[in-house]
C-alpha positions in Angstrom: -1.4 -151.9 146.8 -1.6 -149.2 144.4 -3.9 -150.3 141.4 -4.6 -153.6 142.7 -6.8 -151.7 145.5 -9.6 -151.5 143.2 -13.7 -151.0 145.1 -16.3 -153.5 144.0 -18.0 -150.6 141.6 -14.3 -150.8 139.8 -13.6 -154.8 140.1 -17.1 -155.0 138.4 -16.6 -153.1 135.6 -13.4 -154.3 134.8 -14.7 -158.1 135.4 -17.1 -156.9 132.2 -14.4 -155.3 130.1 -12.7 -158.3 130.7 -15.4 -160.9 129.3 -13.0 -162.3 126.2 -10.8 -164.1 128.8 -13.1 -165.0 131.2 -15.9 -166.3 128.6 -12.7 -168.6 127.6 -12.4 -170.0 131.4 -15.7 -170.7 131.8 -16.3 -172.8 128.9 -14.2 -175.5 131.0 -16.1 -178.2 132.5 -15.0 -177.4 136.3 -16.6 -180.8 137.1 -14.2 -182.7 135.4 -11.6 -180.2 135.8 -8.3 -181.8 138.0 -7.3 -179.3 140.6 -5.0 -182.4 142.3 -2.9 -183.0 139.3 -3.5 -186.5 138.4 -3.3 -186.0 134.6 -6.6 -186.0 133.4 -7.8 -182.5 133.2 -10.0 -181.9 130.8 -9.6 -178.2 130.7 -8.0 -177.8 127.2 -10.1 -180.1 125.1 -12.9 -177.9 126.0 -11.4 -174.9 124.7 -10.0 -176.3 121.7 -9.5 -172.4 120.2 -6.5 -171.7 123.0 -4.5 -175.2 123.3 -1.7 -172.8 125.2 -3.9 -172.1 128.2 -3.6 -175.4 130.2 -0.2 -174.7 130.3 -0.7 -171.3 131.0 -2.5 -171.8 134.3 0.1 -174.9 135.4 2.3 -173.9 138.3 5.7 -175.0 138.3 5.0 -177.2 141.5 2.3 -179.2 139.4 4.7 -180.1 136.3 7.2 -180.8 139.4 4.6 -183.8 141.1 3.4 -184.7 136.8 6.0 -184.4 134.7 3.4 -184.8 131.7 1.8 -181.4 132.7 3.6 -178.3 130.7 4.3 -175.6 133.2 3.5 -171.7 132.8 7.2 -170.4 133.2 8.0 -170.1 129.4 4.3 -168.1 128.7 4.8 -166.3 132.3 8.4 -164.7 130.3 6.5 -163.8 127.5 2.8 -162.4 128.8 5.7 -160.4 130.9 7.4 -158.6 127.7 4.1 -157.9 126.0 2.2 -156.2 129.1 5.3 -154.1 129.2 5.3 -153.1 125.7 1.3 -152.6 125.1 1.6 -150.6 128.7 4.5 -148.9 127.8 3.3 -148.0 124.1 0.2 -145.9 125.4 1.8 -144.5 128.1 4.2 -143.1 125.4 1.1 -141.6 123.3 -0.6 -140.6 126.3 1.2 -138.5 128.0 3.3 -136.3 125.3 5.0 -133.9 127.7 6.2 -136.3 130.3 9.6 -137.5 130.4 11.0 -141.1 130.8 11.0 -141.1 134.7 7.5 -140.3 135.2 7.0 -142.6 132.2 8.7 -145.3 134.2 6.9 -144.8 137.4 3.5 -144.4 135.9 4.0 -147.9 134.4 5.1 -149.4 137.7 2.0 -148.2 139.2 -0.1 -150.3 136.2 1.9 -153.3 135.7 3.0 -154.6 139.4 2.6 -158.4 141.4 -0.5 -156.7 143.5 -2.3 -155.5 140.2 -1.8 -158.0 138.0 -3.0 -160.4 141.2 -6.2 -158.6 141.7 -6.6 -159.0 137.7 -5.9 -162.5 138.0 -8.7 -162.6 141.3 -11.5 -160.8 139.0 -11.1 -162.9 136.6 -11.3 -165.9 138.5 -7.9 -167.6 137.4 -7.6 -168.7 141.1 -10.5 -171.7 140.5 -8.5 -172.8 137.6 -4.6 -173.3 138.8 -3.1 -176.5 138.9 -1.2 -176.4 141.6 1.0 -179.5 143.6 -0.8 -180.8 146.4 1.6 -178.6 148.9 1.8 -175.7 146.7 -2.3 -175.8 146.7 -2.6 -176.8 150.7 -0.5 -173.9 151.9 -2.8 -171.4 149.8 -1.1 -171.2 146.8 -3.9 -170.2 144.7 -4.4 -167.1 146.6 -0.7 -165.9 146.6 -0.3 -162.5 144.1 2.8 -163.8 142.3 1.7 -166.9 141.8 -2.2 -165.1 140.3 0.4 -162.8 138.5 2.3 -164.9 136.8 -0.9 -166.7 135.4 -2.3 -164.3 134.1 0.6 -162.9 132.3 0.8 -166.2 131.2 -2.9 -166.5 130.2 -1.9 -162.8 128.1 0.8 -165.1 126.4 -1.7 -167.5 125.6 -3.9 -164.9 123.8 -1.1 -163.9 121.8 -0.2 -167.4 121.2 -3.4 -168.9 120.2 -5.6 -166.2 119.1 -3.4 -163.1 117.6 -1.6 -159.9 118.9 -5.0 -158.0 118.2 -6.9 -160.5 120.7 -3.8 -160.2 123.3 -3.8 -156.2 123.3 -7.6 -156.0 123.7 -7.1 -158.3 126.9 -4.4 -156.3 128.5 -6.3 -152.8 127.4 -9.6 -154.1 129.1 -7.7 -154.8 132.3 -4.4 -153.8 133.1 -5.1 -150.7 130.9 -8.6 -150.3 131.7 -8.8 -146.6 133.6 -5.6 -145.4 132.3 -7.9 -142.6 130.9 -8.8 -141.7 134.3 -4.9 -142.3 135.1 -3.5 -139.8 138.6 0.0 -139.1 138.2 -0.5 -139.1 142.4 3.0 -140.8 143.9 -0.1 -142.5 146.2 -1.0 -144.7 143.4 2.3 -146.1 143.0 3.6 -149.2 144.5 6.0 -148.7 147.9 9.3 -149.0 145.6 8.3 -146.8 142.7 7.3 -144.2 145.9 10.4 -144.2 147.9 12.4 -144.1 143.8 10.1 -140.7 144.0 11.1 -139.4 147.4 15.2 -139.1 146.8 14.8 -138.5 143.2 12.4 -135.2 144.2 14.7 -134.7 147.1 18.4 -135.2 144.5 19.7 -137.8 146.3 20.9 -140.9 145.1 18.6 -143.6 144.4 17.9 -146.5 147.0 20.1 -149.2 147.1 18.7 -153.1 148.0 20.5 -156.3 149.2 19.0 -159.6 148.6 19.4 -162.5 150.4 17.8 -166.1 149.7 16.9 -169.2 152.7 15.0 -171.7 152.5 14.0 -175.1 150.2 13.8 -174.0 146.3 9.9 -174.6 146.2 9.8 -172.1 149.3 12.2 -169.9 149.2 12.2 -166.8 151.4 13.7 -163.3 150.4 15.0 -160.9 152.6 15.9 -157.4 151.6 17.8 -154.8 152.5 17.5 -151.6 151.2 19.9 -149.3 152.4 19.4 -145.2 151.8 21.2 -142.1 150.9 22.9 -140.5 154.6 23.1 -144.5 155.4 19.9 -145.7 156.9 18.8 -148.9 156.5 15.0 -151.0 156.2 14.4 -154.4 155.6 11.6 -156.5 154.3 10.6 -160.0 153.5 8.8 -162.3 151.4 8.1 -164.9 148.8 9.7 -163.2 145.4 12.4 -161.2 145.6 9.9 -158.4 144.2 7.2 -158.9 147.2 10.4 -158.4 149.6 12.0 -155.3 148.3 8.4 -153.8 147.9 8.0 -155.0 152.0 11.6 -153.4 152.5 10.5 -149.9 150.8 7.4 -149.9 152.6 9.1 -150.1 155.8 11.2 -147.2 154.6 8.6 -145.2 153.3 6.6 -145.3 156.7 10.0 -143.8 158.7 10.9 -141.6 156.8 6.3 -140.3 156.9 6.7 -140.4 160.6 10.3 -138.3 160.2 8.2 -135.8 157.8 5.6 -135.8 160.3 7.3 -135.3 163.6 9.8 -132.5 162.0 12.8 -134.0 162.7 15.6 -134.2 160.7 15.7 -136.3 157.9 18.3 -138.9 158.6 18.2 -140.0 155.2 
């Protein structure tokens, strides 16, 4: 999982870096706190200095069961754009001979659903969802776009509530937080940004993907195909559409390693 597969040592550190969100969470009284959605949560009354950040940890499926409760789609859009720009901004000033592709990949490999998740994890966004009753029963508090989206909606909130300074000290204490020690290593990039690597190193056209949606709208399942240069084709499944075409390059990525490793031809 690329970034997200962060040791203890690293999850620790960046749990300290990260201390001006998490401070914020804690000051919530988790006793009173309504993880079942019956419209008395008393998390934003006790942090009165970010009134954005109930919403920003409300799933869709618990505005769906309370329509009082404000969801976290809106912020999710918007901690989005600014995670992108702050990420993109020192990539640009940090690496001054690279050109846009590896500036592109090397972003991808910072700002991704299984990073952002483990961020979300570390800084214990998980005990503070609100979540509908089946969103919460099948595990929903432990699913990496649901943790994602919170916390680029908990970003938003920051931004919101308490400044742009505040907002770009959160995202450079966590998603930025060892870009200094930052491998340009295709290993450390997600599945998809790896096999976008292979055929562009290789000068063949880019990978192509199909998506297909089944399912009831609260949960959905996507299933990708993504369909190669020389005409093979992988497939992959999940959640998001993003979690299924990163399954569907992943599944390309390993046959096209066991080609490579095997020496035979590459059918790609």
């Amino acid at each position: 999982m690329g970034k997200g597969r962060a040791n203890s040592s690293t999850a620790s550190s960046r749990r300290r870096l990260a201390m001006s969100i998490s401070d914020l969470l804690d000051r919530a009284d988790s006793d009173n706190f309504d993880p079942d959605n019956s419209g008395n949560s008393t998390l934003a009354p006790h942090l009165e200095s970010m009134p954005s950040l109930s919403a920003a940890l409300t799933h869709r499926s618990a505005s769906l069961e309370n329509p009082q409760l404000v969801d976290n789609e809106r912020l999710e859009f918007l901690g989005d754009a600014l995670i992108e720009a702050r990420v993109s901004e020192v990539l640009f000033h940090k690496f001054t001979e690279r050109d846009e592709g590896f500036l592109t990949l090397a972003r991808s490999s910072l700002v991704n659903t299984d990073a952002l998740a483990w961020i979300a994890i570390d800084l214990g966004l998980d005990r503070y969802l609100q979540l509908g009753q089946g969103e919460r029963s099948s595990g929903g508090s432990l699913k990496r776009t649901i943790l994602a989206g919170a916390f680029e909606a908990v970003i938003a909130a920051i931004w919101i509530d308490c400044g742009r300074e505040k907002s770009t000290e959160a995202i450079d204490s966590t998603v930025l937080f060892e870009v200094e020690n930052f491998d340009e290593a295709v290993s450390l990039l997600d599945p998809k940004s790896q096999l976008q690597v292979y055929f562009a190193k290789a000068g063949l056209d880019a990978p192509r993907y199909r998506t297909e949606m089944s399912g009831p709208q609260h949960a959905p399942l996507f299933i990708v195909e993504v369909h190669l240069a020389g005409g093979a084709t992988y497939h992959g499944q999940g959640g998001s559409k993003k979690e299924a075409e990163q399954n569907a390059a992943a599944a390309a990525m390993d046959a096209l390693l066991k080609l490579n490793e095997s020496g035979a031809p590459n059918s790609a």
